[in-house]
C-alpha beads as a LAMMPS data file, in Angstrom:
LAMMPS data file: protein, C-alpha beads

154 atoms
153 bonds

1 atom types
1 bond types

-500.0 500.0 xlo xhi
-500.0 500.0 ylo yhi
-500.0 500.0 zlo zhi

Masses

1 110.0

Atoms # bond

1 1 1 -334.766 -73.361 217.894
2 1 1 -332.613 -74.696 220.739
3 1 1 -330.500 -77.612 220.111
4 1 1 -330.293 -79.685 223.115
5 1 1 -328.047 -82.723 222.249
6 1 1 -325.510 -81.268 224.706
7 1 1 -328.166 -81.278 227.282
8 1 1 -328.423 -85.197 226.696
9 1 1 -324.788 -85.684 227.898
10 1 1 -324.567 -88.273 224.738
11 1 1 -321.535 -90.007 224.209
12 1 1 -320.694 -93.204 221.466
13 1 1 -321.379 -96.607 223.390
14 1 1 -320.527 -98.503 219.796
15 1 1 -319.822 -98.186 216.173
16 1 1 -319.560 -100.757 213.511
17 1 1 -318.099 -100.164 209.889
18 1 1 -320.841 -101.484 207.185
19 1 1 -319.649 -103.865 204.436
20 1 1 -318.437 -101.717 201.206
21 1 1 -317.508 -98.224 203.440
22 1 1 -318.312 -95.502 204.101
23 1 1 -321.843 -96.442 206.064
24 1 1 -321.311 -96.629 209.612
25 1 1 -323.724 -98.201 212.123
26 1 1 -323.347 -95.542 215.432
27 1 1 -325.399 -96.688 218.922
28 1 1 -325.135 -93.357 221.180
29 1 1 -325.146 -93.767 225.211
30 1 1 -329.274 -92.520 224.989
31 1 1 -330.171 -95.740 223.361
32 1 1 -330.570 -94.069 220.181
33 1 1 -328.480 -95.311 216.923
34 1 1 -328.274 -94.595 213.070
35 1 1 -326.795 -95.614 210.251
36 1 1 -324.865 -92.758 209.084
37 1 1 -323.483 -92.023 206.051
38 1 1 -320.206 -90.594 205.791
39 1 1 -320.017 -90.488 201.596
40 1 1 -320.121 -86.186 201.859
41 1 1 -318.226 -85.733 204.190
42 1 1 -315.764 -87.679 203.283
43 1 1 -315.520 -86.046 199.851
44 1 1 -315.357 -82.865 201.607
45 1 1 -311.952 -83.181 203.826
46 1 1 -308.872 -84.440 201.655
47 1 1 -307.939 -85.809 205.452
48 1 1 -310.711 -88.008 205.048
49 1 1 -310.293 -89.513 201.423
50 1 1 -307.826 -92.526 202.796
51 1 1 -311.462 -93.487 204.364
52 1 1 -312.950 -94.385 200.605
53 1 1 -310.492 -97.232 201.012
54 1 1 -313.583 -100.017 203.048
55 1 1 -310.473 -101.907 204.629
56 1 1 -308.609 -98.508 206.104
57 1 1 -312.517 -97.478 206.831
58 1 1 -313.447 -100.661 209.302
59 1 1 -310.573 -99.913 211.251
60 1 1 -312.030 -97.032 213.479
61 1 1 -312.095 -96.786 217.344
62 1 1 -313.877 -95.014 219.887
63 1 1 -312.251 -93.486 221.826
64 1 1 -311.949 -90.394 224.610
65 1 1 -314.530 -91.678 226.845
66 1 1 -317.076 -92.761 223.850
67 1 1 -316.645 -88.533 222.510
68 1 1 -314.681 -89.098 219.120
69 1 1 -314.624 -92.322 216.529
70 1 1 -311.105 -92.028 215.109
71 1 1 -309.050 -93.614 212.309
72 1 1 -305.255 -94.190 212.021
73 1 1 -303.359 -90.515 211.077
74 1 1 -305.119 -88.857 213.621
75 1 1 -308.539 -88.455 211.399
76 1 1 -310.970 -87.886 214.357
77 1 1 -314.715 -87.114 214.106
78 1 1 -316.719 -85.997 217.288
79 1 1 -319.745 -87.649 218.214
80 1 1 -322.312 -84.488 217.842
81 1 1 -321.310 -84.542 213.909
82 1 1 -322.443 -88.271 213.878
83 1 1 -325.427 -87.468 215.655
84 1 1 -326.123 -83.960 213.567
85 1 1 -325.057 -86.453 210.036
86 1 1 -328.069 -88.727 211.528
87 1 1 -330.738 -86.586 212.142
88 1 1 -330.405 -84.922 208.710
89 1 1 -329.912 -87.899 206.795
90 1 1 -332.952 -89.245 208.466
91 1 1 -331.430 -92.204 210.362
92 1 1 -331.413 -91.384 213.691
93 1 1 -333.774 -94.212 215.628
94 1 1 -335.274 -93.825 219.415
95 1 1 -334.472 -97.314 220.460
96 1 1 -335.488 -100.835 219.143
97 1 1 -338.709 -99.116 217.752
98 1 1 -339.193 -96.438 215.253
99 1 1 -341.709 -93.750 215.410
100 1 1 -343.722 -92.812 213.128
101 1 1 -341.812 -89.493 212.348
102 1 1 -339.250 -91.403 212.383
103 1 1 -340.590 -93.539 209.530
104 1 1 -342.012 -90.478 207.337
105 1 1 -338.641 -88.722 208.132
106 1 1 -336.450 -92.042 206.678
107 1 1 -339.080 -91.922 203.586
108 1 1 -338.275 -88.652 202.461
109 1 1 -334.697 -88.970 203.126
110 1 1 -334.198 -92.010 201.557
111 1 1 -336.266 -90.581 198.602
112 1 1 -338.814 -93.717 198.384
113 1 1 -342.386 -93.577 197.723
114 1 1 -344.556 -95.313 200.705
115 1 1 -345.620 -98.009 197.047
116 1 1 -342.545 -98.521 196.149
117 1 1 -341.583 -99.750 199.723
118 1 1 -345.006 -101.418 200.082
119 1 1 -343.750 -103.530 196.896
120 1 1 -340.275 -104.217 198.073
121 1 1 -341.783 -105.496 201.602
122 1 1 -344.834 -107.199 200.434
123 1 1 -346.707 -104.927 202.133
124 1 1 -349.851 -103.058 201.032
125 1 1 -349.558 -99.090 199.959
126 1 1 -352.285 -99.119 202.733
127 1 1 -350.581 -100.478 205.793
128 1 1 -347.085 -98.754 204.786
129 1 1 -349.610 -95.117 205.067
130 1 1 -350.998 -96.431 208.809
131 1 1 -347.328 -96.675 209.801
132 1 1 -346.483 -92.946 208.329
133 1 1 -349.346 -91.744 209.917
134 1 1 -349.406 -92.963 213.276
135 1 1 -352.284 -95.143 212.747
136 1 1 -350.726 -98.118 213.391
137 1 1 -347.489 -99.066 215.326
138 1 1 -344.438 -99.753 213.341
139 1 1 -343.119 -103.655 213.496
140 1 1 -339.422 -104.651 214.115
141 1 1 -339.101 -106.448 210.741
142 1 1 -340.165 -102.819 208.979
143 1 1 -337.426 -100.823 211.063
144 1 1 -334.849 -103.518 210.213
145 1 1 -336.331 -103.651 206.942
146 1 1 -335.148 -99.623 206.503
147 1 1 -332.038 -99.845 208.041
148 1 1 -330.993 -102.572 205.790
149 1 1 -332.075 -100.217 202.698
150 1 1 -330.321 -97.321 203.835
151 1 1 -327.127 -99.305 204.359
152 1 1 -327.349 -100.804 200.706
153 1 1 -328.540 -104.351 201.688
154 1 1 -331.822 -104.884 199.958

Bonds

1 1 1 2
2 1 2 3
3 1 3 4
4 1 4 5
5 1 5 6
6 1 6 7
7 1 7 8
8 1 8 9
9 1 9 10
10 1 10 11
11 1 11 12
12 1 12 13
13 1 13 14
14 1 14 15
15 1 15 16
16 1 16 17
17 1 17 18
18 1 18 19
19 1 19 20
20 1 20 21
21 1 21 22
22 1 22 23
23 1 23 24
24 1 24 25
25 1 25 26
26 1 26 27
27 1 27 28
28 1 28 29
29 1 29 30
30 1 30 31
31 1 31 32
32 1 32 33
33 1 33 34
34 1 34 35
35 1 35 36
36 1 36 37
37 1 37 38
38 1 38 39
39 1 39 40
40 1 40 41
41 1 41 42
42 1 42 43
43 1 43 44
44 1 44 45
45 1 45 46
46 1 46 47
47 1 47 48
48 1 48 49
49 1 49 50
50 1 50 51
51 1 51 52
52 1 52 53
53 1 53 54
54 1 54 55
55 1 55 56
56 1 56 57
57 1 57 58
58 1 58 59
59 1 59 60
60 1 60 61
61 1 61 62
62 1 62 63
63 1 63 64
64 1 64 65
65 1 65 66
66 1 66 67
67 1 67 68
68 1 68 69
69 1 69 70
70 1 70 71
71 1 71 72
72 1 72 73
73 1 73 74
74 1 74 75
75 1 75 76
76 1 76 77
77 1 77 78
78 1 78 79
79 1 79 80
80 1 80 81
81 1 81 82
82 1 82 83
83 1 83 84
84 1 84 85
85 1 85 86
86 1 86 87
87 1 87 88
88 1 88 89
89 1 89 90
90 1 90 91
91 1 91 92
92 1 92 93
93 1 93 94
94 1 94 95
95 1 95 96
96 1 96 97
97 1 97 98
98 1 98 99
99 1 99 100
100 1 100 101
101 1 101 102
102 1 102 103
103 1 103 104
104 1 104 105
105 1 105 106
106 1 106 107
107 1 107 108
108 1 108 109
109 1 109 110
110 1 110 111
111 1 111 112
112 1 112 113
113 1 113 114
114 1 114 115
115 1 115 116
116 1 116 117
117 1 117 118
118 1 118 119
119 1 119 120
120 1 120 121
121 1 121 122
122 1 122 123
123 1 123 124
124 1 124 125
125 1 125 126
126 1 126 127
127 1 127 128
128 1 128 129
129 1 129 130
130 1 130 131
131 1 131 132
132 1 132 133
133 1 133 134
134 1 134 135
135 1 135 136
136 1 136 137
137 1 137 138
138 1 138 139
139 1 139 140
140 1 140 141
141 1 141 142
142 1 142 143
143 1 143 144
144 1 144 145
145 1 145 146
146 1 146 147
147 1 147 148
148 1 148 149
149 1 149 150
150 1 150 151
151 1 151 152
152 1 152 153
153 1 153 154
C-alpha cells in the first residue's frame, strides 16, 4: 500500500515535552497531532539515552523549517518518524475530534477494554461501544479523556 505522508507536504508546527519524559505532544502543519511515545526508541539509539534524563528531554526545538525536533549534541529526529511513531502507537488524531477508527485504533493500542474505560470515565460499556462503532459521535471530554491516559495522567 502507498504511503502518502510525503504527498501531505507535513511539517512540525509545535511540540511540547510531557511531564516525566519521554512522551511528547507533536501538532503537524495538517492539523493533525499525537502524543508520541519515544520510550523504544529511545532505548534503541545509545545517542538517544541522555533523553531518559525528563530535564535534558524538555529541552527540544524545532527546527529546519518545522522538518526535524532536535536536542542539544546534535540528536535530531525527522518529522515522518514522529508521524510513522504515531500512527502505530495509535495516537495520531485528525483535528480537535477523533474518529471513530481513531478511537478503536487508541483502544487496542493502549491495550484497554471498551469496560474498563467505561468505568474509569463513568461512562456506560454501552455508550463507550456507540463511539467504537460509529454509532455515535465521539465528545471532546472522551478524546481529551484518551490523550490524558496515554500520556500517564489518569
Amino acid at each position: 500500500m502507498k504511503d502518502d505522508i510525503f504527498e501531505k507536504d507535513l511539517s512540525l508546527v509545535k511540540a511540547e515535552p510531557l511531564p516525566g519524559g519521554e512522551k511528547i505532544h507533536v501538532v503537524f502543519s495538517s492539523g493533525e497531532h499525537a502524543i508520541v511515545d519515544m520510550a523504544d526508541e529511545i532505548a534503541k539509539r545509545k545517542n538517544m539515552a541522555v533523553m531518559k534524563d525528563p530535564v535534558f528531554f524538555a529541552k527540544c526545538a524545532i527546527l529546519n523549517d518545522g522538518q526535524t525536533l532536535c536536542w542539544p549534541g546534535d540528536i535530531i529526529m525527522i518529522w515522518d518518524t514522529l508521524y510513522h511513531l504515531a500512527r502505530e502507537q495509535g495516537t495520531l488524531l485528525s483535528g480537535d475530534t477523533m474518529t471513530a477508527i481513531e478511537f478503536k485504533s487508541w483502544l487496542k493500542n493502549s491495550g484497554i477494554k471498551q469496560k474498563a474505560l467505561a468505568e474509569k470515565l463513568g461512562y456506560t460499556t454501552v455508550q463507550i461501544n456507540k463511539y467504537a462503532t460509529g454509532k455515535a459521535p465521539i465528545p471532546p471530554t472522551v478524546r481529551l479523556s484518551c490523550l490524558a491516559i496515554q500520556a500517564g495522567l489518569g
